[in-house]
N, CA, C and O of each residue as an XYZ file, in Angstrom:
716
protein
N      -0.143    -37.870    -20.213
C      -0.771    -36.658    -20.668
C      -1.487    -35.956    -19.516
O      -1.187    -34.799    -19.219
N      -2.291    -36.540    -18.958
C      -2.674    -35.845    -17.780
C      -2.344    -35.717    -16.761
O      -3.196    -35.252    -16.004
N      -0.848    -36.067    -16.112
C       0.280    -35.574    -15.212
C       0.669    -34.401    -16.102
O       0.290    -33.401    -15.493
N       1.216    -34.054    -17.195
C       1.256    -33.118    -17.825
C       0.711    -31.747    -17.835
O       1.206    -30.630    -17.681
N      -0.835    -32.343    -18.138
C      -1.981    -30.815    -17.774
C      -1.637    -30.441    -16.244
O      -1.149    -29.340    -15.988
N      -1.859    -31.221    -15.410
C      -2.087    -31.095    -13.877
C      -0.917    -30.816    -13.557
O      -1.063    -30.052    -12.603
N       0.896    -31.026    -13.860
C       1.505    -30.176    -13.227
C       1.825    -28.704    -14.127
O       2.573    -27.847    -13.656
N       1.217    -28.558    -15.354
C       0.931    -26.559    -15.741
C      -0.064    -25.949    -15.090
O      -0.223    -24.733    -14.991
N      -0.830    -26.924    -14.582
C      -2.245    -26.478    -14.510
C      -2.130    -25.483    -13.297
O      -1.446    -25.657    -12.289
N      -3.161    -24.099    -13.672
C      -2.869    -23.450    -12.678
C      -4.286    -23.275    -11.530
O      -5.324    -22.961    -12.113
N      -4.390    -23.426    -10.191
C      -5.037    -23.546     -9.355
C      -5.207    -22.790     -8.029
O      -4.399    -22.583     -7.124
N      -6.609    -22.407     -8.192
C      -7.888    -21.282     -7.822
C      -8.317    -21.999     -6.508
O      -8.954    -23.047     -6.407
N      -7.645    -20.908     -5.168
C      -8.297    -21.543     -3.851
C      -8.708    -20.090     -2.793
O      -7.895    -19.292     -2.326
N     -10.236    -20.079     -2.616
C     -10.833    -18.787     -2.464
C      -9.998    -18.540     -0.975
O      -9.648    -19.610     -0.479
N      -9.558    -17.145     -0.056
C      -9.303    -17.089      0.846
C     -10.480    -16.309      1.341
O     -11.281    -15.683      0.647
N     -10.469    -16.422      2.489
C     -11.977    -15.779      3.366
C     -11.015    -14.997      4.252
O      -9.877    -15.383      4.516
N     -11.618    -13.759      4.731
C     -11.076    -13.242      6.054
C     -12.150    -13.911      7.137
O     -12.992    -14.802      7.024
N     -11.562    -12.739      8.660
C     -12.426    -13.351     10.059
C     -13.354    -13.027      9.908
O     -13.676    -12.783     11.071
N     -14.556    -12.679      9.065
C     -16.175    -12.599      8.722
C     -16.344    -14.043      7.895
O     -17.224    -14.632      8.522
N     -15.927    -14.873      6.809
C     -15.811    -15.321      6.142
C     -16.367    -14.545      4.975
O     -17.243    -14.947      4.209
N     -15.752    -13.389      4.935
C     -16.526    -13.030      3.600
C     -15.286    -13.058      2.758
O     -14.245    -13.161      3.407
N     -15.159    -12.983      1.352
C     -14.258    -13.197      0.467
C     -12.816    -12.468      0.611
O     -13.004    -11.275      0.849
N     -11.979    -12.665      0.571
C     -10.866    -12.238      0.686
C      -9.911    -12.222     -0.168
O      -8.819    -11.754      0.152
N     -10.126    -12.695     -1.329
C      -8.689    -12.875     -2.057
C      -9.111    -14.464     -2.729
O     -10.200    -15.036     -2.785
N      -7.652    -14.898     -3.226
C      -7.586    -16.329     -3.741
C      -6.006    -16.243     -3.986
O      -5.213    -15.332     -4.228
N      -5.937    -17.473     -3.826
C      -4.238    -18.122     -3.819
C      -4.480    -18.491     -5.189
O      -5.596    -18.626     -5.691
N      -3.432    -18.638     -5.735
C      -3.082    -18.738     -7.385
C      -1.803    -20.026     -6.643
O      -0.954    -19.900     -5.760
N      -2.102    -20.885     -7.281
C      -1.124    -22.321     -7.552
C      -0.649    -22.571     -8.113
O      -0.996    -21.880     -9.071
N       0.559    -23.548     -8.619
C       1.413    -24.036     -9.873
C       1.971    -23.355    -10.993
O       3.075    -23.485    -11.523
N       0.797    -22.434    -11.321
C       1.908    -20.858    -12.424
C       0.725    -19.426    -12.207
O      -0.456    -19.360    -11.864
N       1.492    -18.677    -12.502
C       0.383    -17.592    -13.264
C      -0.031    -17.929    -14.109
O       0.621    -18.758    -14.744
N      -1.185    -17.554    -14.563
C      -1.890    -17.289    -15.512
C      -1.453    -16.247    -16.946
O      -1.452    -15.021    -16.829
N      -1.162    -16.813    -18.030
C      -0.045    -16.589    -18.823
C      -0.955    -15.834    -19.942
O      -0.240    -15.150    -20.674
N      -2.344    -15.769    -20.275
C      -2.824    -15.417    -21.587
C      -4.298    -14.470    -20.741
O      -4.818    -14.682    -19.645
N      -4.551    -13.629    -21.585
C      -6.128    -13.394    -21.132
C      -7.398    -14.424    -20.991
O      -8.444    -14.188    -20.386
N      -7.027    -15.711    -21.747
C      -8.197    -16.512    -21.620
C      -7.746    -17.106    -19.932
O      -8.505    -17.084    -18.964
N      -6.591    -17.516    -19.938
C      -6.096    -17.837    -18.161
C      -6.739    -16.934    -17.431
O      -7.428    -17.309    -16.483
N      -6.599    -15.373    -17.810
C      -6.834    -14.503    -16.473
C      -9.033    -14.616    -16.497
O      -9.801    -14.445    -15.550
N      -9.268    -14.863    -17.560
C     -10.408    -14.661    -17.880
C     -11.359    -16.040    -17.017
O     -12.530    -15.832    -16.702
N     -10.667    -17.434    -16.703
C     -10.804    -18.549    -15.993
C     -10.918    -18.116    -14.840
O     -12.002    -18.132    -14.256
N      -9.734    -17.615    -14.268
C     -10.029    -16.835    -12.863
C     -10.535    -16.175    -12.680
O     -10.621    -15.897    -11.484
N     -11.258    -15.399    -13.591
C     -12.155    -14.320    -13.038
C     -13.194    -15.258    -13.226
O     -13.295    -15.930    -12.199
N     -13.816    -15.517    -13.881
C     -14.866    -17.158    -13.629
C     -14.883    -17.493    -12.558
O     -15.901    -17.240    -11.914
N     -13.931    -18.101    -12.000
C     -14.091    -19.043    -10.252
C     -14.684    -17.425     -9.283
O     -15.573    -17.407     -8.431
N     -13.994    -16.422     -9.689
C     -13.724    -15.385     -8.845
C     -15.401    -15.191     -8.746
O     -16.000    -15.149     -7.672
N     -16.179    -15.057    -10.349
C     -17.053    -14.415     -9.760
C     -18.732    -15.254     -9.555
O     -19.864    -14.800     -9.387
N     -18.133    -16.774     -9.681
C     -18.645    -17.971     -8.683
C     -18.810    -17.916     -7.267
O     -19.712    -18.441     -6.615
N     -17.910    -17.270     -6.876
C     -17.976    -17.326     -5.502
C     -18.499    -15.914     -5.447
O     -19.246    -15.840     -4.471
N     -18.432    -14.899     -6.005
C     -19.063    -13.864     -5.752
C     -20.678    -13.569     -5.761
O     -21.432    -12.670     -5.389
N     -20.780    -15.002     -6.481
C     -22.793    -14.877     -6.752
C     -23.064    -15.589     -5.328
O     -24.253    -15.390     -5.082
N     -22.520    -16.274     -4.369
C     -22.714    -17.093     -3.268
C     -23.532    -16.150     -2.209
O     -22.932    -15.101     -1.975
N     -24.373    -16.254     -1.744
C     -24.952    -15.182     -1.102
C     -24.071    -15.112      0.447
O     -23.675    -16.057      1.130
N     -23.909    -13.257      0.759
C     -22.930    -13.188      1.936
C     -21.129    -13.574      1.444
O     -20.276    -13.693      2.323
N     -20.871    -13.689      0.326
C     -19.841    -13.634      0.548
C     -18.753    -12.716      0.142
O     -17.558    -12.652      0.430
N     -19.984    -11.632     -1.050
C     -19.034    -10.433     -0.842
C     -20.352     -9.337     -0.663
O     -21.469     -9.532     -1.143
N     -19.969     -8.210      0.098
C     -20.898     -7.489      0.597
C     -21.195     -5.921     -0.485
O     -22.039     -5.038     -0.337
N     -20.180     -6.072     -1.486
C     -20.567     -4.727     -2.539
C     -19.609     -4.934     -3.444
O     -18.720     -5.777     -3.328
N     -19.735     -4.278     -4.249
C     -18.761     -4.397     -5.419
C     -17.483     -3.683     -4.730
O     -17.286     -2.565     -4.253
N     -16.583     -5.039     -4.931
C     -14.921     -4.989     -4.437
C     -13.590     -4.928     -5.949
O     -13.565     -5.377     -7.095
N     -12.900     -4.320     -5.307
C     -11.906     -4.530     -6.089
C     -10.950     -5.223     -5.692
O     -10.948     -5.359     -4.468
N      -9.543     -6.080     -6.608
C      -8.702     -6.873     -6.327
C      -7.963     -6.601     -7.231
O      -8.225     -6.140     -8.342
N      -6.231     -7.110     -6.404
C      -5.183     -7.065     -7.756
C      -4.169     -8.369     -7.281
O      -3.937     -8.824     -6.161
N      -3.680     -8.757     -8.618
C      -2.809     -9.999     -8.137
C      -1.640     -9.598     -7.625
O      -1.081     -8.731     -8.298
N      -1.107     -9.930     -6.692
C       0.688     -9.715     -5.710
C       0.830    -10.599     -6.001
O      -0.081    -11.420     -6.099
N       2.708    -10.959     -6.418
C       3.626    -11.900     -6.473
C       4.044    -12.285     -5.027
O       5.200    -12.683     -4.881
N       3.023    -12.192     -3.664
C       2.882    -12.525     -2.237
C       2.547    -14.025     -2.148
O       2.183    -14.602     -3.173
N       2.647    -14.683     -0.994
C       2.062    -15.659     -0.599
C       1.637    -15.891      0.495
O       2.587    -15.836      1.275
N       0.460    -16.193      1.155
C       0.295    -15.784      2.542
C       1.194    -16.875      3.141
O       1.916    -17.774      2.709
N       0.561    -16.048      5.162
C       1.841    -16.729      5.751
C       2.076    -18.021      6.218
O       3.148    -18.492      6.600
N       1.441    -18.330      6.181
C       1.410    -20.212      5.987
C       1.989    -20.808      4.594
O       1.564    -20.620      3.454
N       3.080    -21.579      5.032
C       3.665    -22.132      3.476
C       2.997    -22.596      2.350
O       3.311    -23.784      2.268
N       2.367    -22.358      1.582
C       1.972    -23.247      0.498
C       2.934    -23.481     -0.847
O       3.145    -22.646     -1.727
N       3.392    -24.660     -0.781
C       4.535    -25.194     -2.089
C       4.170    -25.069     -3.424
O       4.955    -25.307     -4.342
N       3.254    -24.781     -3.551
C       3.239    -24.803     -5.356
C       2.413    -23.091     -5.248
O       1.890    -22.765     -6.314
N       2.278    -22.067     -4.113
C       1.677    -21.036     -4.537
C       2.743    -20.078     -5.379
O       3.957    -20.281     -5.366
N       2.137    -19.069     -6.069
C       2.944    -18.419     -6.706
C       2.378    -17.020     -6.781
O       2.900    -16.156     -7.485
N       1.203    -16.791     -5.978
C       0.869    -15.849     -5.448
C      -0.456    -15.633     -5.360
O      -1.248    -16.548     -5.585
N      -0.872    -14.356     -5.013
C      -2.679    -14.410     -4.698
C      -2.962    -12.749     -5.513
O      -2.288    -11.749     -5.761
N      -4.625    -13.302     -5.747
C      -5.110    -12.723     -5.542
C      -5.854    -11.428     -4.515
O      -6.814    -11.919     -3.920
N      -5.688    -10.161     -4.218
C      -5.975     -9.821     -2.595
C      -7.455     -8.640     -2.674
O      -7.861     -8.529     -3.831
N      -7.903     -8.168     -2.090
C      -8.860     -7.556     -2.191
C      -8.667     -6.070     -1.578
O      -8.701     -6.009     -0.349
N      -8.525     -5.204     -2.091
C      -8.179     -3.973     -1.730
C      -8.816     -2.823     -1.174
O      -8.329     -1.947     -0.459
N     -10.211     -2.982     -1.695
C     -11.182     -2.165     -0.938
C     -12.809     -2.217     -1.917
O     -12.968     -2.945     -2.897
N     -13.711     -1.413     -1.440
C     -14.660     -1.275     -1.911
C     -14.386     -0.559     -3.498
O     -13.211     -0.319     -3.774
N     -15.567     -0.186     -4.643
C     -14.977      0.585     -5.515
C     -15.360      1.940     -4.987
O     -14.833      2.903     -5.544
N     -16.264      2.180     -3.919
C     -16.763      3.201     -3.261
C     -16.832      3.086     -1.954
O     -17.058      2.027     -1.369
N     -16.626      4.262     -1.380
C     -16.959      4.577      0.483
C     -15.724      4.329      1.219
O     -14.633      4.674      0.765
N     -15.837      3.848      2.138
C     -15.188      3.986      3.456
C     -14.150      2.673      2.643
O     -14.581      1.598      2.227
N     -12.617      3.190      2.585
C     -12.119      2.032      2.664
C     -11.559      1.918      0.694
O     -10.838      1.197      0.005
N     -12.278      2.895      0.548
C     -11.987      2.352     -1.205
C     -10.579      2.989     -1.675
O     -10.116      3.898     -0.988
N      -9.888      2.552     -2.807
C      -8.560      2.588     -3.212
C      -8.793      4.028     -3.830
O      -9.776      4.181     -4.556
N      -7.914      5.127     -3.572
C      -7.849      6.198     -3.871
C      -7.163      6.306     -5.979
O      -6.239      5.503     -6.101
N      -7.379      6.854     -6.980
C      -6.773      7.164     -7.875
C      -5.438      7.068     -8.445
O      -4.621      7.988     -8.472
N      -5.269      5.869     -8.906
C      -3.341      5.698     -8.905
C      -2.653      5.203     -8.018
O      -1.457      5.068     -8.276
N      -3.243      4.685     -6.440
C      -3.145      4.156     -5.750
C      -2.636      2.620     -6.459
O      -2.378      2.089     -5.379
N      -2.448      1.996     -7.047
C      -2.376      0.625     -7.570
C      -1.179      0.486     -8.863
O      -0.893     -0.506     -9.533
N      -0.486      2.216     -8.928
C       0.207      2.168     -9.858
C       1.677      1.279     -9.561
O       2.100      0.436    -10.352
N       2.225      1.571     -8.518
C       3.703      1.341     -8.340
C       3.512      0.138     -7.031
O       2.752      0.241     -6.068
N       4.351     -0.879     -7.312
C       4.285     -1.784     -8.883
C       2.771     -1.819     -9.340
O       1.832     -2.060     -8.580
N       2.685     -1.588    -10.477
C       1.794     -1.600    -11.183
C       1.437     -3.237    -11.200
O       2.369     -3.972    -11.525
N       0.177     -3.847    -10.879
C      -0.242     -5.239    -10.842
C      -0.459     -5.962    -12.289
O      -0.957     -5.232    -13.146
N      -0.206     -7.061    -12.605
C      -0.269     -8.143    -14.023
C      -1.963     -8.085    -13.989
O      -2.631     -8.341    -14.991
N      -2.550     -7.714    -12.703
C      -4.137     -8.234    -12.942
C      -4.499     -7.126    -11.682
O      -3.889     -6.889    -10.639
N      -5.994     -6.451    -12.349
C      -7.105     -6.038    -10.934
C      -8.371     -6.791    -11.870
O      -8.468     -7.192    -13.030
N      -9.021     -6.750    -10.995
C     -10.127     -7.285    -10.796
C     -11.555     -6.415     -9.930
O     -11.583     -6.086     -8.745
N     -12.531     -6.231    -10.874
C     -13.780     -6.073     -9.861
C     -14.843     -7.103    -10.045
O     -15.328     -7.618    -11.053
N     -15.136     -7.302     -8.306
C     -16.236     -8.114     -8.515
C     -17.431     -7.581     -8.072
O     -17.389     -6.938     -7.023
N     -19.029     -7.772     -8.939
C     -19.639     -7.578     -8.371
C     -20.986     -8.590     -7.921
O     -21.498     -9.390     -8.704
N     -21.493     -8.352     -6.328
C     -22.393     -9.177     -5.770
C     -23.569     -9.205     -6.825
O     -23.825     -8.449     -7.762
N     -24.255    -10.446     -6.304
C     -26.053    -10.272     -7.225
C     -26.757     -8.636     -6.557
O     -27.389     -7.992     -7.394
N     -26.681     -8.216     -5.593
C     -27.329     -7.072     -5.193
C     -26.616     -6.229     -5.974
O     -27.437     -5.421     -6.408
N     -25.670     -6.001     -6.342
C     -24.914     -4.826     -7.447
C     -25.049     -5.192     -8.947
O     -24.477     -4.531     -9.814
N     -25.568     -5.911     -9.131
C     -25.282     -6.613    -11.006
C     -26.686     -7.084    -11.580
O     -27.426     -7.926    -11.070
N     -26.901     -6.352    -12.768
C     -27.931     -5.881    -13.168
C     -27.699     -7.321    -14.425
O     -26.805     -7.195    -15.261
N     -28.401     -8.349    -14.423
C     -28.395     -9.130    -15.422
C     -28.485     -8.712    -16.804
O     -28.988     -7.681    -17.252
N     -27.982     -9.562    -17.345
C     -27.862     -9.489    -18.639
C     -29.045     -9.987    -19.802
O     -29.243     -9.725    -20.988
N     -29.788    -10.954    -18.650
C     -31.268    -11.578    -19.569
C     -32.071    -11.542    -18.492
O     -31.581    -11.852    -17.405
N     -33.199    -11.230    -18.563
C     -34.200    -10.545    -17.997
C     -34.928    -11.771    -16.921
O     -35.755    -11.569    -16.032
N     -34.199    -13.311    -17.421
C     -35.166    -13.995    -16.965
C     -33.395    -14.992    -15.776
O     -33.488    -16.165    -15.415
N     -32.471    -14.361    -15.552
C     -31.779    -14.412    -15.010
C     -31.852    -13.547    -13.081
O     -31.938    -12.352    -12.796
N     -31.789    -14.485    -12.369
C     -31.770    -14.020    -11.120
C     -30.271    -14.055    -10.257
O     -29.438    -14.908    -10.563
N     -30.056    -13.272     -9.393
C     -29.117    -13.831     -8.430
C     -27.597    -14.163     -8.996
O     -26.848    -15.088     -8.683
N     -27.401    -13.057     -9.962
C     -26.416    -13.476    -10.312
C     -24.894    -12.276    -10.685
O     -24.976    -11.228    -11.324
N     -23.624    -12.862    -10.055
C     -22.886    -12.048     -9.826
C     -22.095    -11.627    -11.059
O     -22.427    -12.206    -12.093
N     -20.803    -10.449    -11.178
C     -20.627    -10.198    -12.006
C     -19.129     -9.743    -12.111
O     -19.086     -8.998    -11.132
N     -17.806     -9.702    -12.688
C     -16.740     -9.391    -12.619
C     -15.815     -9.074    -13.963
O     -15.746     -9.986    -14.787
N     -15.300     -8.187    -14.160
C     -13.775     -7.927    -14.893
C     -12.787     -7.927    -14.952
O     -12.637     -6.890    -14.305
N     -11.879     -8.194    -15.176
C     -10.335     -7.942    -14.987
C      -9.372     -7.709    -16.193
O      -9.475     -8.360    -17.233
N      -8.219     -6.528    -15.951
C      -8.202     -5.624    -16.587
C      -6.832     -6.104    -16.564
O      -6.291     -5.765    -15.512
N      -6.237     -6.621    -17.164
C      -4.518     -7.001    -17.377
C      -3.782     -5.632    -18.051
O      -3.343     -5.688    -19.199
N      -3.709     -4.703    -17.440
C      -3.197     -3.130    -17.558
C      -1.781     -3.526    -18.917
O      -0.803     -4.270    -18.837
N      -2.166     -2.842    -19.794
C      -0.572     -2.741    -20.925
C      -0.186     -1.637    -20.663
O      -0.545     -0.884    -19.758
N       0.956     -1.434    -21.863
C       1.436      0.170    -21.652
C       1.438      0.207    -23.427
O       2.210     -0.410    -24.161
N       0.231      1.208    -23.864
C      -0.041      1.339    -25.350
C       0.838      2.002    -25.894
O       1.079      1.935    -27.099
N       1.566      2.890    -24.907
C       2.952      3.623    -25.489
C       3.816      2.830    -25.828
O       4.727      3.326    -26.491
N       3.895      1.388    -25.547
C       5.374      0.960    -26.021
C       4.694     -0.396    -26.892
O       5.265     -1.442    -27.198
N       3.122      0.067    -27.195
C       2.824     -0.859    -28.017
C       2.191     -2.682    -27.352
O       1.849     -3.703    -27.948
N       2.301     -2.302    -25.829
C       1.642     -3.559    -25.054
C      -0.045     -2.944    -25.325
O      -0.350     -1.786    -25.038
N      -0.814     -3.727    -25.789
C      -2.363     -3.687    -25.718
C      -2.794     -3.460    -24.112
O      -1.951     -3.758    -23.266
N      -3.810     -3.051    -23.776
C      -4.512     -3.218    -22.522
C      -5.160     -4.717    -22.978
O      -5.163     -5.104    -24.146
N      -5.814     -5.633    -21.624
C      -6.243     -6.981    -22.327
C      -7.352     -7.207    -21.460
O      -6.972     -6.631    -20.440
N      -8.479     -7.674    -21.209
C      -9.854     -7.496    -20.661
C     -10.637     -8.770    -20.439
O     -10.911     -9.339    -21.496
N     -11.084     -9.389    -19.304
C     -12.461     -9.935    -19.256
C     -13.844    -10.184    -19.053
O     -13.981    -10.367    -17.843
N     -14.662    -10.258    -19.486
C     -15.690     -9.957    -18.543
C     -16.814    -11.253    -18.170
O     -17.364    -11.995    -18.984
N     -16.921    -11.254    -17.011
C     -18.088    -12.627    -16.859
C     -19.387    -12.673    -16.144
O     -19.102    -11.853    -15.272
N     -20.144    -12.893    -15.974
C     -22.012    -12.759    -15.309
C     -22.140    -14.645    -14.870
O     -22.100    -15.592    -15.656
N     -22.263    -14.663    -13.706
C     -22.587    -16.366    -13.809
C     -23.560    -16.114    -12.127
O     -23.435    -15.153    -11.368
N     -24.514    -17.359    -11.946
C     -25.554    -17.478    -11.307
C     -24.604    -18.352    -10.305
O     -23.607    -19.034    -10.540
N     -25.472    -17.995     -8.811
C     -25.088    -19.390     -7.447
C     -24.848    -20.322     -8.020
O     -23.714    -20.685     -7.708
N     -25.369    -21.080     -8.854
C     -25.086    -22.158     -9.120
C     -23.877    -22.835     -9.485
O     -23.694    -24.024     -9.222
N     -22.868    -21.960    -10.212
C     -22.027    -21.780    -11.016
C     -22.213    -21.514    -12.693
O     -21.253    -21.318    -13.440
N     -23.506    -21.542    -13.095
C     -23.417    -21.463    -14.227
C     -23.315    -20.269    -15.061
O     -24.205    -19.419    -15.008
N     -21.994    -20.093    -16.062
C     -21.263    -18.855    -16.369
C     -22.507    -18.399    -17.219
O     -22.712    -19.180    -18.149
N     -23.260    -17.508    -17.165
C     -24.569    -16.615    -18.298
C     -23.704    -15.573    -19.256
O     -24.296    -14.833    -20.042
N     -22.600    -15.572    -19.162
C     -21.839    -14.206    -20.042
C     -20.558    -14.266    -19.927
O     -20.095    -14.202    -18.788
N     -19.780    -14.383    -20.910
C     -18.318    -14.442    -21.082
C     -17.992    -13.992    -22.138
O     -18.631    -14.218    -23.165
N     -16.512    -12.978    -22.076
C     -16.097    -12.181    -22.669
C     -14.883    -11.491    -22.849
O     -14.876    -10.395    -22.289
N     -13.567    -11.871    -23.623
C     -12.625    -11.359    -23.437
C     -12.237    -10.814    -24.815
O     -12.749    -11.023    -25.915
N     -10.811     -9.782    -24.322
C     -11.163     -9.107    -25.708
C      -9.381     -8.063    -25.302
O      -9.034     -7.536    -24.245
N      -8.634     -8.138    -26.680
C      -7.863     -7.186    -26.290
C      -7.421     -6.276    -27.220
O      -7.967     -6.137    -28.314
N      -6.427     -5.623    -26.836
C      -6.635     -4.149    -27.449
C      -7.952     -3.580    -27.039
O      -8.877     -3.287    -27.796
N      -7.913     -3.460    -25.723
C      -9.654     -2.577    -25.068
C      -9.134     -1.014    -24.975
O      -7.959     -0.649    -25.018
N     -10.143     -0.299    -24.857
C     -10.057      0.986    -24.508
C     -10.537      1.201    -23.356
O     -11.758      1.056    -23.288
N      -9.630      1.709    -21.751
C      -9.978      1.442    -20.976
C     -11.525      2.139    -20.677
O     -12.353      1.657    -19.904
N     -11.725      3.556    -21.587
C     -12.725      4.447    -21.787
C     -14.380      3.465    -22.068
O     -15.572      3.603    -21.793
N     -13.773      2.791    -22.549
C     -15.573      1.893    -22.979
C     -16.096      1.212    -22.323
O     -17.218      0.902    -22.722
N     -15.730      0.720    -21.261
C     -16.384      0.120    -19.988
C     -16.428      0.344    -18.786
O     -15.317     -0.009    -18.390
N     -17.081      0.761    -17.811
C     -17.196      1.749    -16.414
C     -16.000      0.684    -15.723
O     -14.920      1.122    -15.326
N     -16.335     -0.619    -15.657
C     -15.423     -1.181    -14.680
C     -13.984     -0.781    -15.451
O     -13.104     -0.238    -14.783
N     -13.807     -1.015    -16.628
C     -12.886     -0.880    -17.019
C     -11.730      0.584    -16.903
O     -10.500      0.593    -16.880
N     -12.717      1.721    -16.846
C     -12.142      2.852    -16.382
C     -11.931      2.823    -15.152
O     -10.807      2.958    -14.668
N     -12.847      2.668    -14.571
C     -12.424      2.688    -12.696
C     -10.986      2.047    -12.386
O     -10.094      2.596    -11.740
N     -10.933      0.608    -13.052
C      -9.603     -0.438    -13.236
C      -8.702      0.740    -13.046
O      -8.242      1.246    -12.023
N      -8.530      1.155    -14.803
C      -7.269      1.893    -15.029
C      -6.736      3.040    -14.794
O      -5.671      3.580    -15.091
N      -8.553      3.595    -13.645
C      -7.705      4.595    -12.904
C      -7.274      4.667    -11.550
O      -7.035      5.666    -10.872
N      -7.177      2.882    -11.116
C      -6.936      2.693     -9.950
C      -5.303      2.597    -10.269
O      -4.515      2.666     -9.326
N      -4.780      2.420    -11.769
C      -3.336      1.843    -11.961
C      -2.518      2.823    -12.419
O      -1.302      2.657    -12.514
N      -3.253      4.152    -12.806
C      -2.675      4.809    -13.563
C      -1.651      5.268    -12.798
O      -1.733      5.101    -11.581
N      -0.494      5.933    -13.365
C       0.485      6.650    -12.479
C       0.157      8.103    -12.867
O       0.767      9.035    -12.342
């Protein structure tokens, strides 16, 4: 049984660029097949995002069917980080449409993320927006998570059939994908 879990199991390994600040993440053994999967990864994602210094503002990300260039045998692709959601460097409007990505992602640092309980410090924050097409009857599909340095998740939340309109990250998302 547990050779079983461990070869579906799918596996979260953070990449850093030459600052070591966050870069992405390699995705292992499968994609992530349901919103509660994509909703796990955004968990680890925004674990490492409460780490102090390791992301410098609220970033955005989308998953590529890429693998970086060093072989890894069971990757099946990454996570990558595309730009700020603002300033120098940030993904222009529809920019993210063609191919349109299975997953974006924003994360945001403890200096950008306004807790959720008052007696909560230092703690980071992220979404990810599994883009549908409502015209042909695919739902849009959504997560959202708040967790402290420590790792401990303070807010979790997934949900589908979203309207990309009801949540700021969530609009920004879908107008990074729109065509």
């Amino acid at each position: 049984m547990a050779e079983d879990a461990r070869a579906n199991a799918i596996e979260v390994s953070a990449l850093a660029s030459t600052d070591r600040s966050l870069a992405g993440f390699l995705l292992s053994g499968r994609w992530p097949e349901t919103t509660r999967e994509w909703t796990q990864v955004l968990a680890i994602a925004v674990r490492f995002a409460a780490i102090p210094g390791m992301l410098a503002t609220t970033t955005v990300f989308r998953a590529v069917e890429e693998r970086p260039g060093e072989p890894v045998p069971s990757g099946v692709g990454m996570v990558t980080t595309v730009g700020p959601v603002i300033g120098a460097g940030a993904p222009e409007p529809g920019s993210l449409a063609h191919p349109q990505p299975p997953a974006l992602i924003v994360l945001h640092p403890p200096s950008e993320t306004s807790p959720s309980m008052p007696e909560l410090h230092g703690v980071a924050s992220g979404c990810v927006l599994l883009p549908g097409m409502p015209h042909l009857g695919l739902d849009h599909r959504a997560g959202w998570i708040e967790a402290e340095a420590d790792g401990s998740v303070t807010r979790l939340l997934s949900a589908v059939n979203v309207e990309v309109t009801s949540d700021p990250d969530l609009a920004v998302l879908a107008t990074l994908c729109a065509a």
